[in-house]
KOLKE-824526 format. One record per residue (C-alpha): x, y, z; chain; residue in one letter. Coordinates in Angstrom, 1 decimal. Layout:
<sites>
      X      Y      Z chain res
      X      Y      Z     A   a
...
</sites>
This chain:
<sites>
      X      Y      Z chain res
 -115.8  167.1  147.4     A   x
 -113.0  165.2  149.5     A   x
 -114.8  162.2  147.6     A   x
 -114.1  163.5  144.6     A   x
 -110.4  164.7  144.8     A   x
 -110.0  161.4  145.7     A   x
 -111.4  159.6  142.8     A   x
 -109.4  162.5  140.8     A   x
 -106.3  160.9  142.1     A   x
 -107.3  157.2  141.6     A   x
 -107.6  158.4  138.1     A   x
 -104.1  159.8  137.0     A   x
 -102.3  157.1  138.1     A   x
 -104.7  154.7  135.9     A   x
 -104.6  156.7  132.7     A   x
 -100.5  156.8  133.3     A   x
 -100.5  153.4  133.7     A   x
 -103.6  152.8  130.4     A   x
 -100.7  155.4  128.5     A   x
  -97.4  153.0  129.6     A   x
  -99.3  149.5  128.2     A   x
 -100.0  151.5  125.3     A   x
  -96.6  152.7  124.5     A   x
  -94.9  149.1  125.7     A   x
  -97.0  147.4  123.1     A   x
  -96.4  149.9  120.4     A   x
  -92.4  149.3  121.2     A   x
  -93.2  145.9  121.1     A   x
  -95.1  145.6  117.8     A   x
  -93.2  148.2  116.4     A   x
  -92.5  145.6  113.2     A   x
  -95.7  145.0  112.8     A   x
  -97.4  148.5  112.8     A   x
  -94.4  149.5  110.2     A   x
  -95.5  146.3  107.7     A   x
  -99.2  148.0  108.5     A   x
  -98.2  151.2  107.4     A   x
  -98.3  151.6  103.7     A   x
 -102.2  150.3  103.6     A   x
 -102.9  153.1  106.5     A   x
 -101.2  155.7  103.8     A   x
 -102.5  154.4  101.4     A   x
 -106.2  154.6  102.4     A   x
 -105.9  157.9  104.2     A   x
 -104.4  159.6  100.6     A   x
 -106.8  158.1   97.7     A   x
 -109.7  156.8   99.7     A   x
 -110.4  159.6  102.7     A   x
 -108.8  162.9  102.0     A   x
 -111.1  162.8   98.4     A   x
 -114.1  162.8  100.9     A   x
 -113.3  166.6  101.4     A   x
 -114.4  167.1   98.0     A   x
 -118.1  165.8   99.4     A   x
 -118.9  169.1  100.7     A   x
 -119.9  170.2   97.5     A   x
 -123.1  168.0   97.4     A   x
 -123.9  170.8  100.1     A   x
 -123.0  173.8   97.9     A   x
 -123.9  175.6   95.0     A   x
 -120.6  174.8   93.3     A   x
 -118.4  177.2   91.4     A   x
 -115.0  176.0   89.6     A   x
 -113.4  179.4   89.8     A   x
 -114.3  180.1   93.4     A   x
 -113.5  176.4   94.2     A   x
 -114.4  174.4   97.3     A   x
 -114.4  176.5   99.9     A   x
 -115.4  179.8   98.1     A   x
 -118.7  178.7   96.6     A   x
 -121.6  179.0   98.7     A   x
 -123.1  176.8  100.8     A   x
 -127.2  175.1   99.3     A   x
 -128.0  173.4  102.0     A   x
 -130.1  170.4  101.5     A   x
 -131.5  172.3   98.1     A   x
 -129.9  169.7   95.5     A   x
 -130.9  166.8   97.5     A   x
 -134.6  168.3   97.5     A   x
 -134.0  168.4   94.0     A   x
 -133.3  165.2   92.8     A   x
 -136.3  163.7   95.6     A   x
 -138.9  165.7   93.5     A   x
 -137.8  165.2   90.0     A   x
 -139.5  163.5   87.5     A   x
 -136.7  160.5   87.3     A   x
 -136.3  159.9   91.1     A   x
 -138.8  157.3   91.1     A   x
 -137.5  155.3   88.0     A   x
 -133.3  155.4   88.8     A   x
 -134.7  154.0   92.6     A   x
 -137.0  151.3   91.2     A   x
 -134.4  150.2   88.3     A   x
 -131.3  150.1   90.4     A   x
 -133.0  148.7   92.7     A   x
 -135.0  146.0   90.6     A   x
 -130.9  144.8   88.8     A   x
 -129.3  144.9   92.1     A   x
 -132.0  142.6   93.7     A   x
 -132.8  140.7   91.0     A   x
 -129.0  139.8   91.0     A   x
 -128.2  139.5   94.7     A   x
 -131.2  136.9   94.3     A   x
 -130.1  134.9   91.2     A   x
 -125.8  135.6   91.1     A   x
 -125.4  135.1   95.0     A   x
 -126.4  131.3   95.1     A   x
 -125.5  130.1   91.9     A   x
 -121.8  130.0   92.9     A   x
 -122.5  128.3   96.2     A   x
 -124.4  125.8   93.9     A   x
 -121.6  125.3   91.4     A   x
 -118.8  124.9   94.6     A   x
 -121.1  122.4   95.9     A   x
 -121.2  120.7   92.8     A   x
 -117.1  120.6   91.8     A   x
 -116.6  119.3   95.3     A   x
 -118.1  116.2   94.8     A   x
 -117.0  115.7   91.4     A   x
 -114.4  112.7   92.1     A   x
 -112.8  112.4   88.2     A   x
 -110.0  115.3   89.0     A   x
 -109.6  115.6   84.7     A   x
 -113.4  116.0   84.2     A   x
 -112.8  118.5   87.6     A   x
 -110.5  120.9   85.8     A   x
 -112.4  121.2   82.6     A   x
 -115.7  122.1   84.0     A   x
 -113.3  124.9   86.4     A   x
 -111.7  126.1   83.6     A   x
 -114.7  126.2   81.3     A   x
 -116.2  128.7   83.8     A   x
 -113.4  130.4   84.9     A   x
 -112.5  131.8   81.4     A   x
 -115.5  134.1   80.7     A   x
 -114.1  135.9   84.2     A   x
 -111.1  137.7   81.9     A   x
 -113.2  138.5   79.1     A   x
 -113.7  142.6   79.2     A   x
 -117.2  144.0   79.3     A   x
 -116.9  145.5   76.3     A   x
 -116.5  141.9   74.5     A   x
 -119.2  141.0   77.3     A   x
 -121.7  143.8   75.4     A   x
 -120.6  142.7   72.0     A   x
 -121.0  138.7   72.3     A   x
 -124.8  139.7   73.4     A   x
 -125.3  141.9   70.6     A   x
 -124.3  139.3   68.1     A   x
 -126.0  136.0   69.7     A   x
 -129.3  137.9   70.7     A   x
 -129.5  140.4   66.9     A   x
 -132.9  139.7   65.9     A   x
 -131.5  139.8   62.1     A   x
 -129.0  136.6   62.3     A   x
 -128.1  136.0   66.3     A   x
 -128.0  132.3   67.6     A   x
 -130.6  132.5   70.0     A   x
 -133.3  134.1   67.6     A   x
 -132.4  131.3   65.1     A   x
 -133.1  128.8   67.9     A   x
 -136.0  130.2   68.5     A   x
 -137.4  130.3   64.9     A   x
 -136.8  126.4   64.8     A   x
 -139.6  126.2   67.2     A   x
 -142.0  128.8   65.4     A   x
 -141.4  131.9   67.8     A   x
 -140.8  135.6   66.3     A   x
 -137.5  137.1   66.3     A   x
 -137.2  139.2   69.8     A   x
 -135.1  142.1   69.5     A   x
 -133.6  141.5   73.2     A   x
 -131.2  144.6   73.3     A   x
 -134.3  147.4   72.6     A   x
 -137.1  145.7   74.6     A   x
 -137.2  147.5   77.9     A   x
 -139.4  144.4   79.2     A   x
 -136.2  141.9   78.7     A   x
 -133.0  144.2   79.7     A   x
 -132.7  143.1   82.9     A   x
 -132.6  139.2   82.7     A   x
 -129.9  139.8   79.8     A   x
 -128.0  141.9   82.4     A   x
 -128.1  139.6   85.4     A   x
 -127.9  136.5   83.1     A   x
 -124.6  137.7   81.2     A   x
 -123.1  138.6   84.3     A   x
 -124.0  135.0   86.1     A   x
 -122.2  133.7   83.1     A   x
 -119.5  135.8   83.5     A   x
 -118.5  135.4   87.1     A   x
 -120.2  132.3   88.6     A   x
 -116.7  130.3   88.4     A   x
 -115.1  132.8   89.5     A   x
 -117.0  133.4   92.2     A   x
 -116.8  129.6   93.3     A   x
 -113.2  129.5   93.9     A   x
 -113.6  131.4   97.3     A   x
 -116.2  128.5   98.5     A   x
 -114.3  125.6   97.2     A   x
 -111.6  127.0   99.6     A   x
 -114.0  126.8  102.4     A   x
 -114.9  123.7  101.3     A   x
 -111.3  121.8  101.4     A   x
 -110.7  123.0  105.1     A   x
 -114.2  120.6  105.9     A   x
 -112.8  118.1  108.4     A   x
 -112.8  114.5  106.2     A   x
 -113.9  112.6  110.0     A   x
 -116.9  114.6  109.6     A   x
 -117.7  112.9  106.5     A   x
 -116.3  109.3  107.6     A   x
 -118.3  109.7  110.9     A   x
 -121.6  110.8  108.2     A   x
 -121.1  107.8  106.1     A   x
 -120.6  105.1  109.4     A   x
 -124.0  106.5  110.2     A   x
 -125.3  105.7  106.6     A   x
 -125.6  109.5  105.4     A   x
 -125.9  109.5  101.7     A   x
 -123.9  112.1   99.7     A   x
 -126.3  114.3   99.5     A   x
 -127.2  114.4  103.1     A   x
 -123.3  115.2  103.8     A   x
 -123.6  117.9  101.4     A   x
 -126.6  119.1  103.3     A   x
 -125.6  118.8  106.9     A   x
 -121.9  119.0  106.3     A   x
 -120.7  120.9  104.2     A   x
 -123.3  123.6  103.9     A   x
 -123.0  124.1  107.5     A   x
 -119.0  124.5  107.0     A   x
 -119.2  127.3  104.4     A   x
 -121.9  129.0  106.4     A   x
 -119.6  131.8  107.5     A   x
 -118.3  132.7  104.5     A   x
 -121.4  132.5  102.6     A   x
 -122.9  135.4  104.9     A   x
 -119.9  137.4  105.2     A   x
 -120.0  137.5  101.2     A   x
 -123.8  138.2  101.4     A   x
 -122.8  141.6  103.9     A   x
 -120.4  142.5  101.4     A   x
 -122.7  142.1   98.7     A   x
 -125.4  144.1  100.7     A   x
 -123.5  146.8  101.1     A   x
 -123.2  147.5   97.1     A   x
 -126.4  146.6   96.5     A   x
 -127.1  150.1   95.0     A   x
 -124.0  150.1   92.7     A   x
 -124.9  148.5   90.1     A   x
 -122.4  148.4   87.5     A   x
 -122.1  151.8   86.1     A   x
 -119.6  150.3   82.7     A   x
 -122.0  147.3   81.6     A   x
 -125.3  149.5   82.3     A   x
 -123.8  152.3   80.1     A   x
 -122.9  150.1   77.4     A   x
 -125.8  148.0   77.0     A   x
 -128.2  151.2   77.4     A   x
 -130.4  152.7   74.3     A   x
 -132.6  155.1   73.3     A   x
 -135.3  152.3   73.2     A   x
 -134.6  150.4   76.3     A   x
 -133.9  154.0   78.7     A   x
 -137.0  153.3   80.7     A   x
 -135.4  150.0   82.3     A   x
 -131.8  150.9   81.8     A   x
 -131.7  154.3   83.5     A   x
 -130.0  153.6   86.7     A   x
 -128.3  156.0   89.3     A   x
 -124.9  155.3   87.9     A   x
 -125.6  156.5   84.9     A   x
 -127.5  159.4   85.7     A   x
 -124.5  160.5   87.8     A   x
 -122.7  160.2   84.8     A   x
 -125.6  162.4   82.7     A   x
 -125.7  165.0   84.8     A   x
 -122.5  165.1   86.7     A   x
 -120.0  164.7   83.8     A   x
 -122.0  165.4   81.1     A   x
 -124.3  168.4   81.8     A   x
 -121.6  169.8   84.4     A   x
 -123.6  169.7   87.2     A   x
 -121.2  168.7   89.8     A   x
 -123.1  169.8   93.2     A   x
 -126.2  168.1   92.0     A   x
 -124.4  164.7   90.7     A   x
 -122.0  164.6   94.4     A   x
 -125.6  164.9   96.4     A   x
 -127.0  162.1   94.2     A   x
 -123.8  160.3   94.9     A   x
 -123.7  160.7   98.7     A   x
 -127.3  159.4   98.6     A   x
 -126.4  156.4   97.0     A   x
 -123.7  155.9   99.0     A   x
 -125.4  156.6  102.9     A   x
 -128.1  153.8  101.5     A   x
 -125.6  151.2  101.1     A   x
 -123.9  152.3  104.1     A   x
 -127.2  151.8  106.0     A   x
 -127.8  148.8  104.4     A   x
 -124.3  147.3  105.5     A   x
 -124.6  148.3  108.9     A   x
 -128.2  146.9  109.1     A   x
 -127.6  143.2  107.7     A   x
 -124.0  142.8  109.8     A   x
 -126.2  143.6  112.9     A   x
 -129.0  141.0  111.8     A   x
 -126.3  138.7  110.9     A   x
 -123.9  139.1  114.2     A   x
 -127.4  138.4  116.0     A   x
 -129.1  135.2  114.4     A   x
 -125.9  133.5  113.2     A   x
 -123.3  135.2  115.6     A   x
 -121.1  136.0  112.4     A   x
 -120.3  139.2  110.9     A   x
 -117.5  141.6  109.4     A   x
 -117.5  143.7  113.2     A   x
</sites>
């Protein structure tokens, strides 16, 4: 006992003195935590206070009664959408797009960086940016519309190509079997210069001796790019794939939506979209927040998993 009203007053005196370092550094930073400020608002007002609305996945949810007045379901609309006929398909489509784009629009960026860094005529440099840059500020909308015209099996470009050679027209926007190669295709068009500019920033803070110390040793430029420069961009190419990892589930809800049909539903249908159906469309507001939150605690788990691979084989990652 005498041991441990001892330790007892050991430990006032340290949380006093834990309390005093806190409240000299706050005095001292006091600029900086002000210049913080607005981004703390700002998160707490649009991005966490809306999560009190999440309760609702748990209830049975009635507008007049609101929030807190309807009653509670339990896990009942989560049970729900595990045993109905679509789970299956909206988890094997979203998840089909989102890997089949993590796999094909993650690297070709990395490729294209690599590529426009060792372009040496600045001119021919700037073209070839700005050639695919520009398809970055076109809207989805215009996205959805260019493919319906170059792939319309009564007059596009790409069936009258094909024809040249003796193949069938293909009516790409109806055939279930081709809707996600346009959708992941499109979008690598779209976004793959866009998505270079963040490694050819990692790629101009590369230390030039490491390459003058490369080619004294008689490295060829491809060996530099191979054991220098890849090496340099490492970070940043896997705290991008994190981030990636941790939408993997999101797949575009706009695009999706837009390029769906009656015809090509059984490839299209995503989670997204179904949220969308049944949430916004059929009203069911308890049933579309659980379908949500499910969504949403899979790319949370998915997150948390690859930064804790990440932080242990290659000692980087976002925490």
């Amino acid at each position: 006992m005498q041991q441990l009203a001892e330790e007892g007053k050991r430990a006032i005196p340290l949380k006093k003195s834990r309390s005093n370092r806190a409240l000299r550094r706050l005095r001292q930073d006091w600029r900086l935590y002000v210049l913080i400020s607005p981004v703390i608002v700002y998160f707490i007002v649009f991005h966490y206070v809306p999560m009190y609305g999440i309760q609702i996945a748990f209830k049975h949810f009635i507008a007049v009664e609101g929030i807190t007045g309807s009653p509670w379901a339990g896990f009942d609309h989560f049970r729900r959408f595990f045993n109905s006929y679509y789970f299956w398909r909206l988890l094997r489509n979203t998840l089909g797009i989102s890997l089949y784009e993590l796999a094909v629009s993650f690297p070709v960026p990395i490729i294209l960086a690599l590529m426009l860094n060792e372009l040496r005529r600045e001119l021919f440099k700037r073209f070839i940016q700005t050639v695919t840059y520009a398809p970055h500020f076109l809207s989805t909308v215009v996205i959805v519309g260019m493919m319906g015209l170059f792939l319309s099996p009564g007059g596009g470009l790409v069936n009258h190509v094909l024809q040249w050679f003796g193949i069938a027209p293909i009516s790409f926007m109806t055939e279930p079997g081709w809707f996600k190669s346009i959708f992941v295709w499109s979008g690598v068009w779209q976004q793959m210069g866009w998505g270079s500019i963040i490694y050819l920033a990692a790629l101009s803070g590369v230390d030039p001796q490491q390459h003058e110390a490369a080619i004294m040793d008689g490295a060829s430029r491809m060996q530099r790019v191979l054991h220098v420069n890849i090496p340099a961009i490492l970070p940043t190419v896997v705290i991008l794939l994190i981030l990636n990892m941790g939408s993997v589930m999101s797949v575009g809800f706009e695009k999706v939506y837009l390029m769906q049909n009656p015809k090509n539903i059984e490839a299209s249908d995503v989670i997204s979209t179904y949220v969308y159906q049944t949430g916004i469309l059929g009203s069911q507001y308890s049933y579309a927040a659980a379908i949500s939150l499910f969504n949403s605690v899979i790319n949370f788990v998915l997150l948390v998993g690859v930064n804790a691979v990440a932080r242990r084989v290659n000692e980087t990652s976002l925490w």
